[in-house]
N, C-alpha and C positions, 0 to 999 in steps of 0.2 A: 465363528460359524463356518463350516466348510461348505465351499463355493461362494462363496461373498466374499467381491472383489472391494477394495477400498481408495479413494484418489482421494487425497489433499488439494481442495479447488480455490480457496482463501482463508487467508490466515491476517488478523487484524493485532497490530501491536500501539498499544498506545505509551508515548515515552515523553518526560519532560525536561527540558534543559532551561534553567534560568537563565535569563539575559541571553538569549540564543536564537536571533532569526532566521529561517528559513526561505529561501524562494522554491517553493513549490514548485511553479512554473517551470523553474531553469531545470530542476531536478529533475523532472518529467521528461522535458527534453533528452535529456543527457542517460537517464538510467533505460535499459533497455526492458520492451517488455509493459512499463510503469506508464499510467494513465493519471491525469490531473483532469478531474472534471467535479469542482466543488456546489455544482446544484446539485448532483447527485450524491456524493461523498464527498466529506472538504478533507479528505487527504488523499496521500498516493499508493 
């Protein structure tokens, strides 16, 4: 359509790694930008 602008605001990827934990927490820390808040979303 011409004049309709378009943004990418979020993008959800779900991936699974067996035998593979994750600290959320620390990753959130460390990744810039990245929120851990798991009442509202349990990811990052």
């Amino acid at each position: 359509m011409v004049g309709v602008k378009q943004k990418v605001q979020n993008i959800v990827l779900s991936v699974t790694y067996e035998d593979v934990k994750f600290d959320l927490e620390k990753l959130a820390r460390i990744l810039d930008g990245a929120r851990y808040d798991p009442e509202v979303f349990p990811g990052i």
